[in-house]
Every structure is written in C-alpha cells, then in structure tokens.
C-alpha positions as a Markdown table, in Angstrom:
| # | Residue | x | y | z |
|---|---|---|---|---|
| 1 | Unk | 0.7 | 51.0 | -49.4 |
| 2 | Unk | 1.4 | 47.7 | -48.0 |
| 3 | Unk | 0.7 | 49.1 | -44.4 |
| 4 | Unk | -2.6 | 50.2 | -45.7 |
| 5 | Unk | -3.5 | 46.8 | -47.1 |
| 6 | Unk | -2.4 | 44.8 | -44.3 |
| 7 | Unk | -4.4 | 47.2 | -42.0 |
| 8 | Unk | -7.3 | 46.9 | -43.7 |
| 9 | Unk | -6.9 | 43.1 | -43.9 |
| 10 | Unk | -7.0 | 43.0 | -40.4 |
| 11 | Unk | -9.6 | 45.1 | -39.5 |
| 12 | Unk | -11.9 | 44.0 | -41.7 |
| 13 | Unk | -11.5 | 40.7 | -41.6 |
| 14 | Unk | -11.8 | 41.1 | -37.9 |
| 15 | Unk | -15.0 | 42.6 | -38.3 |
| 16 | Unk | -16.6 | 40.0 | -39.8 |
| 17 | Unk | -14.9 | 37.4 | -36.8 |
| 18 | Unk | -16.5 | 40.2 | -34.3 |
| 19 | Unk | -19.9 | 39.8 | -36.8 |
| 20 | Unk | -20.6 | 36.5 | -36.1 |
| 21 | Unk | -19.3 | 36.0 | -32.3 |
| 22 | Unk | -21.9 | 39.0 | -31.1 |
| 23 | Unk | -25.1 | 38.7 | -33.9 |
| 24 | Unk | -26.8 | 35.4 | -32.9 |
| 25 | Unk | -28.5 | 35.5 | -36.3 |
| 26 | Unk | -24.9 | 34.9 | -38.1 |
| 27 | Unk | -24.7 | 31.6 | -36.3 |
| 28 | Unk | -24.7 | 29.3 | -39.1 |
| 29 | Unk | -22.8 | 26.9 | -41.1 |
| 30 | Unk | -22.3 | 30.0 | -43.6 |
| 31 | Unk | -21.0 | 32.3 | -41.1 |
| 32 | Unk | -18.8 | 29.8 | -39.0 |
| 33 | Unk | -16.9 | 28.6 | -42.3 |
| 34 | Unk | -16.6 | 32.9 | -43.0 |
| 35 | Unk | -15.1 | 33.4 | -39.8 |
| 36 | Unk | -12.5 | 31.0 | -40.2 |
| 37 | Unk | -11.6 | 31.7 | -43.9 |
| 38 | Unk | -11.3 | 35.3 | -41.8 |
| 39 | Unk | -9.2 | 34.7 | -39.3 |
| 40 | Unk | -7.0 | 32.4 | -41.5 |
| 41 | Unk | -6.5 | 35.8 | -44.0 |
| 42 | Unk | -5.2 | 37.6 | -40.8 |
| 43 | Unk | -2.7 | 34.7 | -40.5 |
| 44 | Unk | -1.6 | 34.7 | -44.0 |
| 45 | Unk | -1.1 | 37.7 | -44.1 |
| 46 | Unk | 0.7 | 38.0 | -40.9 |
| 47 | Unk | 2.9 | 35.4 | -42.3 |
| 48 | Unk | 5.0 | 38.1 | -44.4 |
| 49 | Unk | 3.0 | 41.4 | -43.8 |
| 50 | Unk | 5.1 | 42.8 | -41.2 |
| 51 | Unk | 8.4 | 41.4 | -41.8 |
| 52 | Unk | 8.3 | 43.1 | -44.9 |
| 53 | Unk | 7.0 | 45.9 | -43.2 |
| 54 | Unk | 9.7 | 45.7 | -41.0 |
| 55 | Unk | 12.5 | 45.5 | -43.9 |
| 56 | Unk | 11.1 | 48.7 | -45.3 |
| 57 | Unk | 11.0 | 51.2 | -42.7 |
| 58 | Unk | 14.4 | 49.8 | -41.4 |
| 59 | Unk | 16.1 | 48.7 | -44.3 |
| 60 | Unk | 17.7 | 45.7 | -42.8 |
| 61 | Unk | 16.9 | 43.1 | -44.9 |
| 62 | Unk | 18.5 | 40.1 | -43.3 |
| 63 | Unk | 16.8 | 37.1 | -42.2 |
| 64 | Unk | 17.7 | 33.7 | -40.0 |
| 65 | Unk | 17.5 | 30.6 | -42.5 |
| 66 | Unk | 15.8 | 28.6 | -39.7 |
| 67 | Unk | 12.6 | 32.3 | -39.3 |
| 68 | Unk | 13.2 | 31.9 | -43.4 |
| 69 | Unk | 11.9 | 28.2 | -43.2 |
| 70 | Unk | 9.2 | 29.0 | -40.2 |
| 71 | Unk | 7.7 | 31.7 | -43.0 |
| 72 | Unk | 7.9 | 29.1 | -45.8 |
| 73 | Unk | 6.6 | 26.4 | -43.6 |
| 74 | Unk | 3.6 | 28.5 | -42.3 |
| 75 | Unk | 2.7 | 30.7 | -46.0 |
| 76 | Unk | 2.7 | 26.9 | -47.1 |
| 77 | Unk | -0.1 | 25.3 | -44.8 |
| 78 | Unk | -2.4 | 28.6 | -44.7 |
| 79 | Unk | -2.4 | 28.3 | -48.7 |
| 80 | Unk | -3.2 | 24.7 | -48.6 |
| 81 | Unk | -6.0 | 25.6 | -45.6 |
| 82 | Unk | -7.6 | 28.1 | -48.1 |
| 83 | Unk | -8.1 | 25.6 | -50.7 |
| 84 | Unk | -9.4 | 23.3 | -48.1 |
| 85 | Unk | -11.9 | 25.7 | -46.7 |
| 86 | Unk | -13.4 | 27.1 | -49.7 |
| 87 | Unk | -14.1 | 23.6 | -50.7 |
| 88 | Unk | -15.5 | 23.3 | -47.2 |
| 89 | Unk | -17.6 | 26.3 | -47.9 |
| 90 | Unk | -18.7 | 25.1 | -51.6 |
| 91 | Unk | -19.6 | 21.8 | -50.2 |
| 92 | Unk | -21.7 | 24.2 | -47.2 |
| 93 | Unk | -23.6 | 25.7 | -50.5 |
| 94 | Unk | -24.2 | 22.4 | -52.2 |
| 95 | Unk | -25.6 | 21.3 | -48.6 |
| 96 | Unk | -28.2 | 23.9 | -48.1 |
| 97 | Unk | -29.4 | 24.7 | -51.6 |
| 98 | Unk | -29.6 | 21.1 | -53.1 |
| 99 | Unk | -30.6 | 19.6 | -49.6 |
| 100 | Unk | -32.6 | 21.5 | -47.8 |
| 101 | Unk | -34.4 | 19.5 | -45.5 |
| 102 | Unk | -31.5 | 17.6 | -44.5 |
| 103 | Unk | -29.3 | 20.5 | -44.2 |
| 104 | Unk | -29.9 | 21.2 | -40.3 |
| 105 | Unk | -29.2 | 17.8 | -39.1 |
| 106 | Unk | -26.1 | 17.1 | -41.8 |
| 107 | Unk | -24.7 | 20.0 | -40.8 |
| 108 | Unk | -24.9 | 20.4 | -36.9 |
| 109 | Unk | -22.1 | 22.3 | -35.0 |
| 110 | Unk | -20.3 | 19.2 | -34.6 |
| 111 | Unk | -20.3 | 18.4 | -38.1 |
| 112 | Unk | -18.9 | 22.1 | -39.1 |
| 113 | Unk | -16.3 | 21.8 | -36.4 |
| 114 | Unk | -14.9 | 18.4 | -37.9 |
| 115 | Unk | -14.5 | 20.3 | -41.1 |
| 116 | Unk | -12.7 | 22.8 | -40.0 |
| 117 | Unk | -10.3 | 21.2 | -38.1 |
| 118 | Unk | -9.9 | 19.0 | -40.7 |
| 119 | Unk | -9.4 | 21.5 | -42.7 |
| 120 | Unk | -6.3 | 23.2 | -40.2 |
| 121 | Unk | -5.1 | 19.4 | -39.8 |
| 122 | Unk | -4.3 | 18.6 | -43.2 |
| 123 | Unk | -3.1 | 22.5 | -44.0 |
| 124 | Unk | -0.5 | 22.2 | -41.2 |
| 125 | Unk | 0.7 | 18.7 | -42.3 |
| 126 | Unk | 0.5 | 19.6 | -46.3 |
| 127 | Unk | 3.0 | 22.4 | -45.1 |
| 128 | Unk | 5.7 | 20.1 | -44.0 |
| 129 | Unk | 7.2 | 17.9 | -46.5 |
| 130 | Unk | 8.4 | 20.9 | -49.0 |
| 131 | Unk | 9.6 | 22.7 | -45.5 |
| 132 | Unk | 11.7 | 20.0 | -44.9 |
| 133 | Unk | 13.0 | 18.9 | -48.0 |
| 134 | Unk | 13.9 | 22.8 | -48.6 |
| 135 | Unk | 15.8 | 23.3 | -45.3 |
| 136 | Unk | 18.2 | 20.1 | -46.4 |
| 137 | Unk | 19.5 | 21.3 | -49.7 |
| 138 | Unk | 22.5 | 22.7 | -49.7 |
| 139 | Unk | 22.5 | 26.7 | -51.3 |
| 140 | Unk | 25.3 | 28.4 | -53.3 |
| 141 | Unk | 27.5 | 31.5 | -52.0 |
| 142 | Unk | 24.8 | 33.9 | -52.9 |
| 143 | Unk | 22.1 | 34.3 | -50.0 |
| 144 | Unk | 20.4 | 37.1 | -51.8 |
| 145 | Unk | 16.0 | 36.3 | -52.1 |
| 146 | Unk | 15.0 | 38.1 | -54.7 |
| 147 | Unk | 11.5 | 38.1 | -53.7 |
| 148 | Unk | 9.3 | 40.2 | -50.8 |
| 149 | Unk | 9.6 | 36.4 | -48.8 |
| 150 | Unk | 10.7 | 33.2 | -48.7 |
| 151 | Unk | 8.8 | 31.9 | -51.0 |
| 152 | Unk | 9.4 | 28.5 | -52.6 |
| 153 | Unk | 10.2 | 29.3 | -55.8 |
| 154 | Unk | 12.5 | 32.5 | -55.1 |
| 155 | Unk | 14.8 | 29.8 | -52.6 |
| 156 | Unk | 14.9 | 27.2 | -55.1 |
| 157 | Unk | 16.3 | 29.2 | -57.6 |
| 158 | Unk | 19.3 | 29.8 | -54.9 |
| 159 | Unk | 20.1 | 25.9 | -54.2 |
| 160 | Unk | 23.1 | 24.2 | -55.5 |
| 161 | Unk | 21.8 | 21.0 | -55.2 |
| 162 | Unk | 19.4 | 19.3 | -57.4 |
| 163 | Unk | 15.9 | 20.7 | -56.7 |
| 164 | Unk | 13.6 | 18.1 | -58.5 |
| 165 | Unk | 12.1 | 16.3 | -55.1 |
| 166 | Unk | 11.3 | 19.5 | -54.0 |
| 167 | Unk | 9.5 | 20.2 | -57.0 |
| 168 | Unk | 7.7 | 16.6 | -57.3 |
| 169 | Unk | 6.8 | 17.2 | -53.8 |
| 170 | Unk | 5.2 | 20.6 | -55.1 |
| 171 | Unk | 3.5 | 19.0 | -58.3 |
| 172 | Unk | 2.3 | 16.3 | -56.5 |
| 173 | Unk | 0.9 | 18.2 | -53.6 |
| 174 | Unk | -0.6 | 20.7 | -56.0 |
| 175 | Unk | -2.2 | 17.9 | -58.4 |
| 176 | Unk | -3.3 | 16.1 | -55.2 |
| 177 | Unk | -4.7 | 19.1 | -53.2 |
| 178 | Unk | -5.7 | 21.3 | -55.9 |
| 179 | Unk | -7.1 | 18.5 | -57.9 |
| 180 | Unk | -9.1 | 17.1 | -55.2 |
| 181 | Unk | -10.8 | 20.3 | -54.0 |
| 182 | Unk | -11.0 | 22.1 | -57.1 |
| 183 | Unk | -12.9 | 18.7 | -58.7 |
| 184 | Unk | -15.3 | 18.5 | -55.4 |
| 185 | Unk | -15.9 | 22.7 | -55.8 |
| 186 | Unk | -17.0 | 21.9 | -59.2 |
| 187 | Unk | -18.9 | 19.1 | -58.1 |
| 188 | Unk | -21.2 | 21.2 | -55.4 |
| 189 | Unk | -21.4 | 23.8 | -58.4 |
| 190 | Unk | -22.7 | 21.5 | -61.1 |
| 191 | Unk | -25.4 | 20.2 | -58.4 |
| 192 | Unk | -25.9 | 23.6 | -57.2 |
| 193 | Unk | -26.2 | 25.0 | -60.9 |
| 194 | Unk | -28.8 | 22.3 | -61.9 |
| 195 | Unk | -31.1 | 22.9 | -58.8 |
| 196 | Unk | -31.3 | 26.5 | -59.2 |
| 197 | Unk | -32.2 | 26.4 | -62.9 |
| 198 | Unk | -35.2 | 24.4 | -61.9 |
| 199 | Unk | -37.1 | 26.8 | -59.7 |
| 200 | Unk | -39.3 | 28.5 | -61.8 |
| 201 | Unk | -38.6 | 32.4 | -61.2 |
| 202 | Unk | -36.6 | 34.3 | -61.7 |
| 203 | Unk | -36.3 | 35.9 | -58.8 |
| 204 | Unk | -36.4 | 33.0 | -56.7 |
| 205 | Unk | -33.0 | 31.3 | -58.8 |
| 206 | Unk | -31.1 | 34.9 | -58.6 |
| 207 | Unk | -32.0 | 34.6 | -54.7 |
| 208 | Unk | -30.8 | 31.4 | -54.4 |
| 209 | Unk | -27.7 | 31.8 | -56.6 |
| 210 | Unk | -26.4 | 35.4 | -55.3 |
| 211 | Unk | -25.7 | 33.3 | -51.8 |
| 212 | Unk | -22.7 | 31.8 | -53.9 |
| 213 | Unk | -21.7 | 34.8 | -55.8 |
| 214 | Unk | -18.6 | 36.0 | -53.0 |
| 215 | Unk | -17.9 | 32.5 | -52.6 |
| 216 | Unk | -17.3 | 31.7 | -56.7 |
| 217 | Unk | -15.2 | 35.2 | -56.9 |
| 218 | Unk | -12.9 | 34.4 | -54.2 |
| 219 | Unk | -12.6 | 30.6 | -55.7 |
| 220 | Unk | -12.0 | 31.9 | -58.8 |
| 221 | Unk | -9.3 | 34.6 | -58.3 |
| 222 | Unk | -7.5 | 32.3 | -55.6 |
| 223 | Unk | -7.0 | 29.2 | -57.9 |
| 224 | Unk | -5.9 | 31.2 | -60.8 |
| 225 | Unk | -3.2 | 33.2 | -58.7 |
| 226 | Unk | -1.9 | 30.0 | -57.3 |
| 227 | Unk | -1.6 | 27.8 | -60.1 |
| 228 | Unk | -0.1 | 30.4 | -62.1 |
| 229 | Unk | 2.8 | 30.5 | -59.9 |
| 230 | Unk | 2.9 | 27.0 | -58.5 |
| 231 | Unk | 2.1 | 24.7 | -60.7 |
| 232 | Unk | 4.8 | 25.3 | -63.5 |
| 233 | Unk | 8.6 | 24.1 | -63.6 |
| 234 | Unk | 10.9 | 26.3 | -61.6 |
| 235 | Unk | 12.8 | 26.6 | -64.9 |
| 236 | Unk | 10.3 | 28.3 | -66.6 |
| 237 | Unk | 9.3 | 30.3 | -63.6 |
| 238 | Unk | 10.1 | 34.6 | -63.6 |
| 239 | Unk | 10.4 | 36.1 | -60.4 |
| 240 | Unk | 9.1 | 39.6 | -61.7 |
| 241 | Unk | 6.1 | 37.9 | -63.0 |
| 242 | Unk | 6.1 | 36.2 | -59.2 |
| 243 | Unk | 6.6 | 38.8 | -57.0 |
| 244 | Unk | 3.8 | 40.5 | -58.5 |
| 245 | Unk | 1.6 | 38.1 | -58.8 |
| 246 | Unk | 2.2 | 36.9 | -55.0 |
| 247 | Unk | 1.7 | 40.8 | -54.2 |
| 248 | Unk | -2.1 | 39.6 | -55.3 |
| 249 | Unk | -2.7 | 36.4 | -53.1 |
| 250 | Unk | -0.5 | 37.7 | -50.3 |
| 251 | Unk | -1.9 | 41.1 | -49.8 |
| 252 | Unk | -4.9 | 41.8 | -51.8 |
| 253 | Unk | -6.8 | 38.7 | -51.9 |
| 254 | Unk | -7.2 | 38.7 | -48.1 |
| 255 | Unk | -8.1 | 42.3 | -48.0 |
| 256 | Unk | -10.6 | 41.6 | -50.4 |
| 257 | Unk | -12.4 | 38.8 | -48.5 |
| 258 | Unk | -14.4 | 41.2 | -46.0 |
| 259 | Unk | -14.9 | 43.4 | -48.9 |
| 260 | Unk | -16.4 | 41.0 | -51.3 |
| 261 | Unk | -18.7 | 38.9 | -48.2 |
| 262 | Unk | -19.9 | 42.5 | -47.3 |
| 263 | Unk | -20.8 | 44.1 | -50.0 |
| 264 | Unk | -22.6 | 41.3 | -51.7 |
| 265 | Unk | -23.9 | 39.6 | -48.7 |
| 266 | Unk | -27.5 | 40.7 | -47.6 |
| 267 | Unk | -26.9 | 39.0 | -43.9 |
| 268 | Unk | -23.7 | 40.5 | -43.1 |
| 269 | Unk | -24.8 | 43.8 | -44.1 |
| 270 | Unk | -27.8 | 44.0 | -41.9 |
| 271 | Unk | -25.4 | 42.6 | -39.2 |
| 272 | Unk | -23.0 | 45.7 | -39.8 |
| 273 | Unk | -26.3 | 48.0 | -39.4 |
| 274 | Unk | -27.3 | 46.0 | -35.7 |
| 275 | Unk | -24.2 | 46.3 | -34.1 |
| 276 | Unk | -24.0 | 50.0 | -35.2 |
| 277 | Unk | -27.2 | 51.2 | -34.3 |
| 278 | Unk | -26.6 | 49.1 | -31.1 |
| 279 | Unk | -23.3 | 51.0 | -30.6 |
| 280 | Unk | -25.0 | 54.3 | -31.2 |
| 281 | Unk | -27.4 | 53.5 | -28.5 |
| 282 | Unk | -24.9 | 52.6 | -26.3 |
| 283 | Unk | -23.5 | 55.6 | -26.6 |
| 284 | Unk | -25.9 | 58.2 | -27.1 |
| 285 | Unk | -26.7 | 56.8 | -23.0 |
C-alpha cells in the first residue's frame, strides 16, 4: 500500500511539475506556486517514504541517530514550507480576485520568485532549532521508535532528560508559524469572500470562487492534521492516535494534491488533454 501511495505521489505530482514547464498557458502565478507545493510533496514524502519502504521489505529496522536527526530535521522544514506556501498561494488568490488590475504588475516573476524562496528560506531555518535541541538530550537504554519515523514526538517520549525546551521551541514555533499564516490565509479569504459576494450572478461568483476550492481543501485538511498532533503537550500525546494520523499528512495528503488540483481545476485539465493529444500525434508519426 505505502508503495502505491508514494508512487502515485510521485508521479502525479510530477505531472503537474511536467504541466507547467511544457504548456505556456500554465505560466502563471497560480501554476508556479502549484509546481512548487508539487515538487515540495515529492520531498516530503521522500523524507520517510522509502526508508520505510526499505524497513519493510528488509525487515532491518535500524537506523543511525545522526540519518534519524537528518529525517527529523528535513520532515521539519518541508512541514513548515507547506504552511508557508499555501499562505503564499492564498495570498496569490486574494491578489488576482480582489485586485485585478494590479495583479500583473504586483505579481511579476520576480515577485513570485521572492515568495518562494522565502518561503524555502524560512522552512529550512524553522527546521533547525528543534533538530538541534533534540540531538543534545540525552535518551534512556531503550532505543526502540515506536513510530514509522523519527518523528518529534515518538523521540521525545524516549529522552531521559527534561524535554520542555524542546517542546517550547515546538509551541512557540507552531503559535508563531501557524498563527501567522493561518491568520494571513484567513485574511486573503475574508477579502476574497466579500468580493465575490458582490458580483451579481451567480455564475460569475461560483466562477470566481471554484479557483479557490483545491486550495481551501488542501488548507483545511493540512492544518487540522498538524495541529492535532503538534500542538498539544507531549504528555497527553498517543502514539497510535499519531502514527495514524501522520500516515494522513505523510502519505496521503501529498498524493492527494495532484488529485485534488486536477480534478477540480478547469486549466490543468485542458493542459492534461494538450500534452496528450500532442503525444498522440507524436506518435501516431
């Protein structure tokens, strides 16, 4: 099963990257913020994917401390880059519907490549403090993780030493991060929301609106996985209820990103059609 998924991930979040590099009509805002949220599913997912892969069609299940703290350090910052790029892309929304005319010029290639790098920047950094704070705490005689990988909260449980910096560190991060973007993905919405509801038909405001339909799914299943686990004292935290829920966000949620952009997204499907008929032709020569 987890072979399928992480197949599928990868293929069709690849598809969409392969989308927008050949169809010169994808090449907007939109698109460019889609093909990054796409490549960074491949990554998380690549995180612990395959290791885990690897542990069950081998059975050895050991791993270094120092790969254990390269896994935690990178799960960490690709979380922390999907917050930051679907507030990216939320903001992209509020952009084009609520400012049209300005749109264009406001958001130039330039302009879209500062956010995403930014957005990379501060996921890459945001992953360090809990990494290092982790690999410093001394851990009892039992090395055994009961979880599918090294997650945070399934290594904490293992320490010896007392773990409340590392979860300040957490808390704060997520209050500061989560806070931050889920208050400015709100914000475009509210904005968003209000300009719709004053074009006069019906058609014309389900038009509008359906452009933000994948994005508000994907916000809202990614911020409720997360904060379920996270944000919540490791005391009080069950690994059952954790591995399962991280079999979600780790696994299914980035499968479903080229699902949920495809099916509901009038551009991308026409896309898919193009470079198929083009293919057909191609080969039918």
């Amino acid at each position: 099963m987890f072979l399928f998924i992480y197949l599928f991930t990868v293929m069709g979040n690849l598809l969409i990257i392969v989308l927008f590099s050949s169809d010169s009509r994808l090449k907007r805002p939109m698109y460019f913020f889609l093909c990054n949220m796409s490549f960074l599913d491949i990554s998380y997912s690549s995180v612990t994917v395959p290791y885990l892969l690897h542990v069950l069609i081998t059975g050895n299940k050991y791993i270094q401390f120092r790969m254990c703290m390269v896994q935690l350090y990178f799960f960490n910052s690709f979380a922390a880059m999907e917050f930051l790029l679907l507030t990216t892309m939320a903001y992209d929304r509020y952009m084009a519907i609520c400012q049209p005319l300005s749109y264009p010029q406001l958001m130039n290639q330039r302009a879209c490549m500062l956010l995403a790098v930014s957005a990379w920047l501060v996921g890459f950094i945001a992953g360090a403090p809990v990494t290092i704070l982790s690999s410093t705490l001394t851990y009892c005689s039992s090395n055994i993780i009961n979880h599918y990988f090294c997650d945070i909260t399934a290594i904490l449980k293992l320490a010896c030493d007392d773990t409340s910096a590392v979860e300040f560190v957490i808390f704060a991060q997520g209050v500061v991060l989560l806070l931050s973007c889920f208050i400015l993905t709100v914000t475009s919405y509210v904005y968003i929301l209000s300009a719709v509801l004053k074009i006069s038909s019906t058609e014309g405001r389900y038009k509008t609106f359906s452009t933000c339909g994948s994005h508000l799914t994907m916000v809202n299943l990614f911020y409720i996985l997360l904060v379920f686990v996270y944000m919540k004292p490791t005391s009080s935290y069950s690994l059952d209820e954790g591995k399962f829920v991280s079999v979600l966000y780790v696994n299914v949620l980035p499968m479903l990103n080229p699902v949920v952009y495809s099916l509901r997204n009038a551009d991308v499907k026409r896309a898919l059609m193009r470079t198929c008929r083009r293919n057909v032709v191609n080969i039918s020569f």
